[in-house]
C-alpha positions in Angstrom: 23.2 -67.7 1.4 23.4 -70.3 -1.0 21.7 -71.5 -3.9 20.8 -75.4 -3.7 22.4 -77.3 -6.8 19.1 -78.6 -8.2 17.0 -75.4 -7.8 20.1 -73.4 -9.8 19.9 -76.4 -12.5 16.0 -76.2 -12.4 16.5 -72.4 -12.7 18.6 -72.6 -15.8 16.6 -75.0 -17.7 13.2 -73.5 -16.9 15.6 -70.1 -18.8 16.5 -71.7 -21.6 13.0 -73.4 -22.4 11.2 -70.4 -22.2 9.9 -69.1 -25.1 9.0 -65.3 -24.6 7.1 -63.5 -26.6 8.7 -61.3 -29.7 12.2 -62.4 -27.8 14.2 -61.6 -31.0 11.3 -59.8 -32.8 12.2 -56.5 -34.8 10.9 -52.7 -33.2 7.8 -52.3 -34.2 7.9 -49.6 -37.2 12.2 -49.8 -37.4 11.8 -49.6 -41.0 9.5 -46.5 -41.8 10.8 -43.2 -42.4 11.6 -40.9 -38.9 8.9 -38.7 -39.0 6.2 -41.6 -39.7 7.3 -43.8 -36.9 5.2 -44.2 -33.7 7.5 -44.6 -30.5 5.6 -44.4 -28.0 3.2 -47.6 -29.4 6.0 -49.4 -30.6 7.3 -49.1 -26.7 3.8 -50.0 -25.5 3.9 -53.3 -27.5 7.2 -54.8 -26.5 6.1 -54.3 -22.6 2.6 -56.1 -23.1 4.2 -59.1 -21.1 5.5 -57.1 -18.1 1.7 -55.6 -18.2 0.2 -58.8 -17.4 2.9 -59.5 -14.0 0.2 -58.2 -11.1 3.6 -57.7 -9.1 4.6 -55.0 -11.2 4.5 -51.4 -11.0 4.6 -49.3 -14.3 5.7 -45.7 -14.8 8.3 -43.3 -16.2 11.7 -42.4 -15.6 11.7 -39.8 -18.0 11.7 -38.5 -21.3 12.8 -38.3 -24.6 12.7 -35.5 -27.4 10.4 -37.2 -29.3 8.2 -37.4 -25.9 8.6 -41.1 -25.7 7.9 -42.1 -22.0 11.2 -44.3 -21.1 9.8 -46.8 -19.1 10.1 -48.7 -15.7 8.9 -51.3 -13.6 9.2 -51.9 -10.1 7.7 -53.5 -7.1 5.9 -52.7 -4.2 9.4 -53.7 -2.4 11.3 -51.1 -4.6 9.2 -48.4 -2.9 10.6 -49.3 0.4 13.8 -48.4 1.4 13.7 -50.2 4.4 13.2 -53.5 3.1 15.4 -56.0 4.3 15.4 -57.7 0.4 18.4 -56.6 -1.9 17.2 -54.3 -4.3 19.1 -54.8 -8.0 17.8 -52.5 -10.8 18.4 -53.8 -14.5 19.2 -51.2 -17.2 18.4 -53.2 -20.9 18.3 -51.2 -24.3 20.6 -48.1 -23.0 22.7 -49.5 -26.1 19.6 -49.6 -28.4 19.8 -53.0 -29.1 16.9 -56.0 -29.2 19.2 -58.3 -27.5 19.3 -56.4 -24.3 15.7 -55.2 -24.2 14.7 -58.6 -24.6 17.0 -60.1 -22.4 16.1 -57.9 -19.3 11.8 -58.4 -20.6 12.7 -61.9 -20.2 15.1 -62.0 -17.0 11.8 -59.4 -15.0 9.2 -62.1 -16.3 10.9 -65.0 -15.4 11.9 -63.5 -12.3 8.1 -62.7 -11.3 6.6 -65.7 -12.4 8.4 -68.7 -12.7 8.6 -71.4 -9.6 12.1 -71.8 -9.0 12.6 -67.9 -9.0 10.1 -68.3 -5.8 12.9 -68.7 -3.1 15.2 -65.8 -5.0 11.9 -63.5 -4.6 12.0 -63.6 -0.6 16.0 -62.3 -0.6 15.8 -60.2 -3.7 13.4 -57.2 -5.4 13.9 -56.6 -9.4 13.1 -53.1 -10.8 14.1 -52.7 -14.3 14.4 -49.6 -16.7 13.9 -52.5 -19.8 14.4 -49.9 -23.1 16.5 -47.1 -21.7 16.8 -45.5 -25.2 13.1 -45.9 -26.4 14.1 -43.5 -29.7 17.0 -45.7 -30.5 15.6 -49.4 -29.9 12.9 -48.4 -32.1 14.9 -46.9 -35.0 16.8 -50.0 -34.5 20.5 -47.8 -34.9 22.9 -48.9 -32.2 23.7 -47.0 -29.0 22.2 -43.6 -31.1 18.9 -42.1 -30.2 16.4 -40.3 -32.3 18.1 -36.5 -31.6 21.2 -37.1 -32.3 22.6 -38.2 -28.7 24.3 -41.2 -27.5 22.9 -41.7 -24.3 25.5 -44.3 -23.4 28.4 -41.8 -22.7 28.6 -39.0 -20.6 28.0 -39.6 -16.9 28.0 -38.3 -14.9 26.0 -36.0 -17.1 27.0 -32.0 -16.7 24.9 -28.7 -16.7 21.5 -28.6 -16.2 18.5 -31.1 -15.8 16.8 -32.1 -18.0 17.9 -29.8 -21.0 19.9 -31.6 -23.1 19.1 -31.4 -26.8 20.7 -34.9 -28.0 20.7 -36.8 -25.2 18.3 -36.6 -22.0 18.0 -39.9 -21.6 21.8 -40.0 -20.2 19.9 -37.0 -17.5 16.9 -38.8 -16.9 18.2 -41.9 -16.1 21.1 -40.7 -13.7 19.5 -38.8 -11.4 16.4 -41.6 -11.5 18.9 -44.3 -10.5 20.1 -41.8 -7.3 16.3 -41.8 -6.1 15.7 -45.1 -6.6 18.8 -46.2 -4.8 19.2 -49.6 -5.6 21.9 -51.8 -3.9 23.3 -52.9 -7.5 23.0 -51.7 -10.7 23.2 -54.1 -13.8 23.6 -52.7 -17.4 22.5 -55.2 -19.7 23.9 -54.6 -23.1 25.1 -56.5 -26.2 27.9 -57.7 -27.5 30.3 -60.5 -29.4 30.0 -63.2 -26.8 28.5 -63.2 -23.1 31.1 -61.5 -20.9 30.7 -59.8 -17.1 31.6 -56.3 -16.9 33.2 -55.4 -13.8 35.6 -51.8 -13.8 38.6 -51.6 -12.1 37.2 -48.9 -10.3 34.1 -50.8 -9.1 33.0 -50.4 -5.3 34.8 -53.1 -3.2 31.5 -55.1 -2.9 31.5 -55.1 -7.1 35.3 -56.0 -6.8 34.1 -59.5 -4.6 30.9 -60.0 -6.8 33.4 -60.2 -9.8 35.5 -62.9 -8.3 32.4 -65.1 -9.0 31.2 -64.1 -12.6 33.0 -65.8 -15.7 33.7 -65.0 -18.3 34.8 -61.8 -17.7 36.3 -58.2 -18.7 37.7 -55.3 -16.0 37.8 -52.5 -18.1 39.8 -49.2 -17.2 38.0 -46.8 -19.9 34.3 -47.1 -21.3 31.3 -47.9 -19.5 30.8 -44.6 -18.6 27.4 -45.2 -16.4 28.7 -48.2 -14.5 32.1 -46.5 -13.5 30.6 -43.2 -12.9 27.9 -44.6 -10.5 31.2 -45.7 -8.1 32.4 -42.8 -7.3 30.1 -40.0 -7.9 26.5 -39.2 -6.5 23.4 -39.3 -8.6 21.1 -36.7 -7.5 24.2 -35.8 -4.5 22.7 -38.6 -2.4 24.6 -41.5 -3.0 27.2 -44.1 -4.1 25.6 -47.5 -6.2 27.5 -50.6 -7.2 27.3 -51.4 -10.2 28.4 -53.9 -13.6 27.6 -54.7 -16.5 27.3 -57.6 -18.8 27.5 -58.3 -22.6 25.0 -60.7 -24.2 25.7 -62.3 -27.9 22.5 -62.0 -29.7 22.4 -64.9 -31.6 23.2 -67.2 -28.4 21.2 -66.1 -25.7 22.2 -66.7 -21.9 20.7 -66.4 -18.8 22.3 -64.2 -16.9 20.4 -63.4 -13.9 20.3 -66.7 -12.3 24.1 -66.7 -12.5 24.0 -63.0 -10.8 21.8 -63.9 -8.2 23.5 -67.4 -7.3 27.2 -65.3 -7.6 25.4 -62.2 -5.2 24.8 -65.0 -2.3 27.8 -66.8 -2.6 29.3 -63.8 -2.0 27.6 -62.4 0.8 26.7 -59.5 -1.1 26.3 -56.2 1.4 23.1 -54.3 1.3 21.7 -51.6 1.5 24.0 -49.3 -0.9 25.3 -46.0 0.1 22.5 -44.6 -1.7 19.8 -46.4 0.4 21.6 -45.6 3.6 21.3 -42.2 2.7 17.4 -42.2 1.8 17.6 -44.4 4.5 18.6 -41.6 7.0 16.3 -38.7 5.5 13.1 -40.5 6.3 13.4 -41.2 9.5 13.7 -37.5 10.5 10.7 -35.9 11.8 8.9 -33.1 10.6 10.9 -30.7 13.1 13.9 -31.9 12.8 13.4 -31.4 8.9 12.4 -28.0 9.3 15.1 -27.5 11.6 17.6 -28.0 9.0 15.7 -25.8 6.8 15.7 -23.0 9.0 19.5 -23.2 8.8 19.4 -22.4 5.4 16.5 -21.1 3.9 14.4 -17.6 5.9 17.3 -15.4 7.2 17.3 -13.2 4.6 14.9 -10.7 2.8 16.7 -9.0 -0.3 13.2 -8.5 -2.4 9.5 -8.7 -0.7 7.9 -11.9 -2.8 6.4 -14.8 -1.7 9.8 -16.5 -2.1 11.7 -15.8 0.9 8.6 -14.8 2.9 7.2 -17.9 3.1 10.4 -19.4 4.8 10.1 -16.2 7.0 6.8 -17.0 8.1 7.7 -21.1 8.4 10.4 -19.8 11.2 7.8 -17.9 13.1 5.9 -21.0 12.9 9.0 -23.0 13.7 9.6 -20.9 17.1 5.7 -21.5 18.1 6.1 -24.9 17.8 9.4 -25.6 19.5 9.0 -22.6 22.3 11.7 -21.3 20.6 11.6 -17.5 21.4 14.4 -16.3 19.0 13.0 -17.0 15.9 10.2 -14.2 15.8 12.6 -11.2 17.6 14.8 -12.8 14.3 12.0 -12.2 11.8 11.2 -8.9 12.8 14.6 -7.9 13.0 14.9 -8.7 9.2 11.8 -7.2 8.2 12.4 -3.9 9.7 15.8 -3.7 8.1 13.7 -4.2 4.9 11.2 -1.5 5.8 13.6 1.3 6.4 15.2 1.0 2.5 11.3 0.4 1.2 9.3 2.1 3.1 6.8 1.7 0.7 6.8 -2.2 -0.1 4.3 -1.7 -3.0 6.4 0.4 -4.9 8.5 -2.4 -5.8 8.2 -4.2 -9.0 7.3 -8.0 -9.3 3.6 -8.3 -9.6 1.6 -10.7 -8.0 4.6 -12.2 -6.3 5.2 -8.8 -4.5 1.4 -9.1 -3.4 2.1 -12.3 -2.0 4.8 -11.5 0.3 2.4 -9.0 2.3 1.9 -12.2 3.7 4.7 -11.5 5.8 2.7 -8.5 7.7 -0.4 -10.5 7.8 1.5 -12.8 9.9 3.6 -11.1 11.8 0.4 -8.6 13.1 -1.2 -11.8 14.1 2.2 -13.3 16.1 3.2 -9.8 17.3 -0.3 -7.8 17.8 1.5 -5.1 16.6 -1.3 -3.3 14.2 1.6 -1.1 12.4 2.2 -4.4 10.1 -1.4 -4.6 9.2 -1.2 -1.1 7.2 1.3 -2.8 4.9 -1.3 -5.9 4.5 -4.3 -3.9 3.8 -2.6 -1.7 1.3 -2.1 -4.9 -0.8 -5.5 -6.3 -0.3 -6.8 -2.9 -1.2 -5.6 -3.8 -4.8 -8.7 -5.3 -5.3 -10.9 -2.1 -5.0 -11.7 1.1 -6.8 -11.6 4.6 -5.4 -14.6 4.0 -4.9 -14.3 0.9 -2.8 -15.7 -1.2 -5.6 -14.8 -4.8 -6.4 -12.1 -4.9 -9.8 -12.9 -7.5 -11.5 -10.1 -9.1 -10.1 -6.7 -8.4 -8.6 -3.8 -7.3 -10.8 -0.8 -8.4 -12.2 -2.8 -11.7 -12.7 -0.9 -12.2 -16.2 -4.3 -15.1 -16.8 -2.3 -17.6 -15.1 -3.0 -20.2 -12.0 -0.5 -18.9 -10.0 -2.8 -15.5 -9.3 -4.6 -17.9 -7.1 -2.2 -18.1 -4.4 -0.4 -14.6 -5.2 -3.8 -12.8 -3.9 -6.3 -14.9 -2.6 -4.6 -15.3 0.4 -3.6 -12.2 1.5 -7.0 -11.1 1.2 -8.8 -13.4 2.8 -5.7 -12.8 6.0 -6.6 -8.8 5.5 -10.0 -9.8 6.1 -9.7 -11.4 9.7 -7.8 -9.0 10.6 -10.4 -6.4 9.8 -13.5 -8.4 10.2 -14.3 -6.5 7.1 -16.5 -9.2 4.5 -15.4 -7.7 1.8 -12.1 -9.1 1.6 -13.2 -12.4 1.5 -16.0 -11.6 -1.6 -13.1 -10.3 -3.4 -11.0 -13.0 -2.8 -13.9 -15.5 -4.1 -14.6 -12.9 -6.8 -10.5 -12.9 -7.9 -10.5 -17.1 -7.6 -13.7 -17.7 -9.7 -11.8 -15.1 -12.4 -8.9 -17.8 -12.6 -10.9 -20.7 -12.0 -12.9 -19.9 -15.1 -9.5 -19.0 -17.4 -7.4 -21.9 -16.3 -9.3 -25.0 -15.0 -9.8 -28.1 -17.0 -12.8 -29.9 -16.7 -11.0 -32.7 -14.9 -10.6 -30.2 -11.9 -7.1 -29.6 -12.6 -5.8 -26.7 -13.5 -4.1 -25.4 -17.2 -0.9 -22.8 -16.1 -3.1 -20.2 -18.7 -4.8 -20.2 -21.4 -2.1 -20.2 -23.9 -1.6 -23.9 -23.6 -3.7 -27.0 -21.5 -0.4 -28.3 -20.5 -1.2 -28.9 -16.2 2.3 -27.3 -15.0 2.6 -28.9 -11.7 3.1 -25.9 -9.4 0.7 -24.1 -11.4 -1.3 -26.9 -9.5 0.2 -26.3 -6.4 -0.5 -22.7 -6.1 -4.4 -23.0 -6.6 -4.2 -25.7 -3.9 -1.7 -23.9 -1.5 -3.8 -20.8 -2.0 -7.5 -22.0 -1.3 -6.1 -23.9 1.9 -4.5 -20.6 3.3 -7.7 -18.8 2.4 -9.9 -21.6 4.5 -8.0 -21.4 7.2 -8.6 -17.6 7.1 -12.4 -17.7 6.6 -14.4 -18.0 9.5 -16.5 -20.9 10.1 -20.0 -19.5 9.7 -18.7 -17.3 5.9 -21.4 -17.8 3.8 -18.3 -18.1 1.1 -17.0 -20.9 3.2 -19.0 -24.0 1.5 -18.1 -22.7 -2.3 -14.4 -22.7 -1.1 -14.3 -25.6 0.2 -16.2 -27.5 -2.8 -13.9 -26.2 -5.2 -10.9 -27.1 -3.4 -12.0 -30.6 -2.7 -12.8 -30.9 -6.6 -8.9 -29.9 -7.2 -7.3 -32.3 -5.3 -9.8 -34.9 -5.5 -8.5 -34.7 -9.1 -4.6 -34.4 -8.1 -4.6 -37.5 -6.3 -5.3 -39.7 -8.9 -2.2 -38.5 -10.4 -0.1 -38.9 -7.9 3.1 -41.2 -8.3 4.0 -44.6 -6.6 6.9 -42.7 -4.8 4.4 -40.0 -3.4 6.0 -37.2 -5.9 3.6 -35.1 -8.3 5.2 -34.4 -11.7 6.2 -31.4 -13.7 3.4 -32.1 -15.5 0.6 -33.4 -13.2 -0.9 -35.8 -15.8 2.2 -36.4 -17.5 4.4 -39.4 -15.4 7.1 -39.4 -17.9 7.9 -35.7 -16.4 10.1 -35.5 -13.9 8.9 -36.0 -10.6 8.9 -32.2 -8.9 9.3 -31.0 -5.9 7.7 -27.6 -5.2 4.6 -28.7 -6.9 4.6 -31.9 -4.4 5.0 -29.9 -1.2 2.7 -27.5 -1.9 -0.1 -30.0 -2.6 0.9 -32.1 0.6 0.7 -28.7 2.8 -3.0 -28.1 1.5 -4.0 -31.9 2.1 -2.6 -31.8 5.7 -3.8 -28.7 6.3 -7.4 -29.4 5.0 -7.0 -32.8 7.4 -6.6 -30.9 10.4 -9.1 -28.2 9.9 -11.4 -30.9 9.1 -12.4 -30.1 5.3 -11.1 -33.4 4.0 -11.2 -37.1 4.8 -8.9 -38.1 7.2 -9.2 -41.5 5.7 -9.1 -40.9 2.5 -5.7 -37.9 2.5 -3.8 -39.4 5.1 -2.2 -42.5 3.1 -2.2 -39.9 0.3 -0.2 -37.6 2.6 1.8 -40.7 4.3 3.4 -40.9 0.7 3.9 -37.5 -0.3 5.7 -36.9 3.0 8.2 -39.8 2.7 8.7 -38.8 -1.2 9.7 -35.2 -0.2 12.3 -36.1 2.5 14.0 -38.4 0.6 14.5 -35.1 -1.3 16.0 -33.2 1.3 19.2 -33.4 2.2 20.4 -32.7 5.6 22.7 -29.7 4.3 18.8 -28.4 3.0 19.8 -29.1 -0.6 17.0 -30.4 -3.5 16.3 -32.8 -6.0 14.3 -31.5 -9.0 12.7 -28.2 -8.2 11.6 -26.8 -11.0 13.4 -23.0 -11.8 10.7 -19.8 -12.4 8.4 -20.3 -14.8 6.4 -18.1 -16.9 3.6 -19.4 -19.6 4.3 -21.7 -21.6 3.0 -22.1 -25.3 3.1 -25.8 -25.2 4.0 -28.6 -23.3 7.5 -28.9 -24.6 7.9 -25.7 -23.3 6.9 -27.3 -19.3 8.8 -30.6 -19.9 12.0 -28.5 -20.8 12.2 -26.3 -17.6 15.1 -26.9 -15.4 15.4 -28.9 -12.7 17.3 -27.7 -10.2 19.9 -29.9 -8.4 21.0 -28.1 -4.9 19.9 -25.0 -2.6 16.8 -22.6 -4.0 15.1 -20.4 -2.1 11.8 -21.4 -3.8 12.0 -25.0 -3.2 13.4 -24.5 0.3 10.1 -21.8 0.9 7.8 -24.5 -0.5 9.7 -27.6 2.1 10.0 -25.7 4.8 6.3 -24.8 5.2 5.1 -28.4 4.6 7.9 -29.2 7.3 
């Protein structure tokens, strides 16, 4: 493709006459002592233009340790991996600097807006990430950030996500880049005079894109994010071109015309590695997700909790929905192994999660008819009752948190079909309405307990996993039945609205700038579909809701059944610091494998 003559001369001067707003204005507040300084409005304020582009898509890519939200902006096209556009991401402020914040503000809003950009929006989709170092462009102090970090070193970053106590902005925005898979990757930084950055150790695709860009600079050290990006894997899915360029503050250039006109001229190749990968991931089915799964994740039963038994029970469900008869004869096999060293599952310590996996006989007396599993179901249900056969107050080991939901609700409400004894059910309403009134907000979402309002996001997922089991357990006519099914449809009435442009829910349901999780995510997507089905939600309404959620989570599966962002165990948390700073595990875990396989 090439760029006519007189629309790249049209291009250039409509550049250089605009007259953006604040273009070399100081951060807001640069000059007031640390402690006194309000990030997060100063941030607000310099993206006011982008705010007003109807084309754009606002959220989060992170955080930093002051809790500034580090910003993005995307389109409708960047949410589509299939698009036949080139998708380029622009990184400005990673350095800290005005220049490059207001250089990449400037390049999105003429880019979105202006006439001659028109043709360049049919072939091309801008995303940006315009202040990648919020902290540091607003203390107006180089490439430093507010915590003592320089974000623009160390990639690819090392150790665990998203910990690090100088510099998570470096985390954040590596693994972010691998899930949004763009086809190139500009950093925008600045510098003595306007110079193209392209790495000897660029992707070949860089290596031609540089033929075309002058002045220039081919670095063998440095430039840390660009270099890293072409030969390692953010997030393990995928390789992304990318350069940089170096803008002199006091004369400005536009540099994205030049980019794009340099990007046709050479036939630039799309999609990236990346996308190919994300690519792939969606377009496997359901079963052939779980499929992979299955290879991983249920073969095993070390301790009785809901962790491994909820892969268990997705590879009964797997067999019963494939016709594939080994997969139960393997389930049983591992859970009488189990039962002859604990012959008494109960005994074992864990808690609530230990209650849970008595899921495990619930289901396998229903798939086998075999009543000698139910024994091991009802003694966990029977938790719930005195000697006396009296309702507790609730079930144990609830430790006040929204998790209790799921760890007990459901098994009783099983125990209770099984029975066709009533009781189980009022005991698992009585045990819900316990939690319900310790941990849920007024919003409808839940609080993880009482120590803190923070909304952990699979202390979301549990309550909503939980009451969907327990529905599909109640019979139709249960007097219980329409209190169930109006508190559930309160909950994720109130989830959906926070659900993210890529389908994800976050580690913090009402926080964006958390990272986007994925236990949390699959067990909310599993209660929607399931409530779809059984008819207790609007098709209409839950199934673009669900359409989303389901394309989020396979672009974080991997085809080996390893994860992106699964947040490790969590107990309560005094604060939300204390949620934003839980790991985010990169790779295989039983618990996010148990929560993808049974949305699968």
């Amino acid at each position: 493709m090439k760029l006519p003559l007189l629309t790249l001369c049209l291009t250039l001067a409509s550049l250089l006459s605009v007259q953006p707003v604040s273009l070399f204005a100081d951060p807001v507040n640069a000059d007031k002592p640390e402690a006194s300084v309000d990030f997060k409005s100063a941030v607000q304020q310099k993206l006011e233009p982008l705010k007003k582009q109807p084309a754009l898509i606002h959220s989060a890519i992170g955080v930093t340790r002051k809790e500034t939200p580090i910003p993005c902006v995307f389109s409708a096209d960047d949410l589509n991996f299939h698009t036949g556009k080139t998708r380029i991401l622009l990184i400005g402020g990673l350095d800290g600097s005005k220049a490059s914040v207001n250089a990449v503000i400037e390049a999105v809003e003429w880019f979105y807006t202006a006439d001659v950009a028109a043709p360049l929006r049919e072939k091309f989709s801008l995303s940006a990430v315009p202040i990648a170092n919020p902290d540091g462009w607003v203390l107006n102090q180089g490439p430093k950030n507010a915590s003592g970090g320089n974000p623009t070193t160390g990639y690819p970053p090392l150790g665990d996500s998203y910990l690090s106590p100088t510099k998570p902005e470096a985390e954040y925005l590596w693994r972010w880049i691998g899930m949004h898979a763009p086809d190139l990757v500009l950093d925008v930084r600045e510098g003595k005079q306007f110079e193209w950055v392209v790495p000897v150790d660029s992707l070949p695709v860089v290596q031609r894109l540089g033929k075309l860009l002058a002045p220039q600079i081919r670095p063998v050290f440095g430039w840390e994010l660009i270099s890293a990006l072409a030969f390692k894997l953010p997030s393990n899915v995928g390789r992304v071109p990318a350069l940089a360029v170096e803008l002199d503050a006091s004369s400005p250039r536009a540099f994205l015309p030049e980019l794009l006109t340099a990007m046709e001229k050479s036939s630039f190749q799309s999609p990236s590695p990346a996308r190919l990968e994300l690519m792939r991931r969606q377009q496997r089915t359901p079963i052939q997700v779980a499929t992979q799964l299955s290879k991983v994740y249920g073969n095993d039963l070390g301790r009785l909790s809901y962790l491994p038994v909820l892969s268990l029970i997705s590879q009964i469900r797997l067999g019963e929905l494939t016709d594939d008869h080994s997969r139960l004869p393997h389930v049983e096999k591992i859970t009488q192994e189990y039962l002859k060293k604990n012959p008494q599952p109960l005994d074992n310590k864990g808690g609530g999660s230990v209650i849970a996996g008595h899921l495990l006989f619930s289901e396998l007396t229903k798939a086998t008819g075999n009543l000698d599993y139910l024994k091991y179901a009802k003694q966990a249900a029977d938790l719930g009752f005195d000697d006396q056969g009296n309702m507790k107050e609730s079930m144990p080991h609830h430790v006040e948190m929204s998790d209790a939901v799921f760890m007990s609700c459901p098994i009783l409400a099983a125990v209770g079909r099984l029975t066709g004894e009533s009781k189980y059910y009022d005991m698992a309403l009585k045990h819900w309405r316990f939690i319900q009134k310790m941990d849920q907000r007024p919003d409808g979402i839940y609080q993880n307990s009482p120590l803190s309002e923070a909304a952990w996001g699979r202390g979301n997922g549990f309550p909503a996993l939980g009451l969907a089991l327990v529905l599909s357990e109640l019979p139709s006519n249960s007097p219980l039945r329409e209190q169930f099914v109006e508190g559930h449809r309160k909950h994720l009435e109130a989830l959906s609205k926070h659900q993210d442009p890529t389908g994800m829910w976050h580690q913090v349901i009402d926080h964006p700038e958390s990272y986007r999780e994925m236990t949390s995510t699959c067990m909310i997507t599993f209660s929607m579909i399931r409530g779809v089905r059984e008819g207790w939600l609007d098709a209409e309404i839950y199934t673009p809701i669900i359409e989303r959620a389901w394309n989020g989570i396979k672009t974080r599966v991997a085809f080996d059944g390893t994860l992106v962002d699964v947040c490790t165990g969590t107990g309560k948390q005094k604060d939300l610091r204390g949620y934003l700073d839980r790991t985010a595990i990169l790779g295989n875990d039983s618990r996010g494998g148990a929560m993808a396989f049974i949305v699968s």
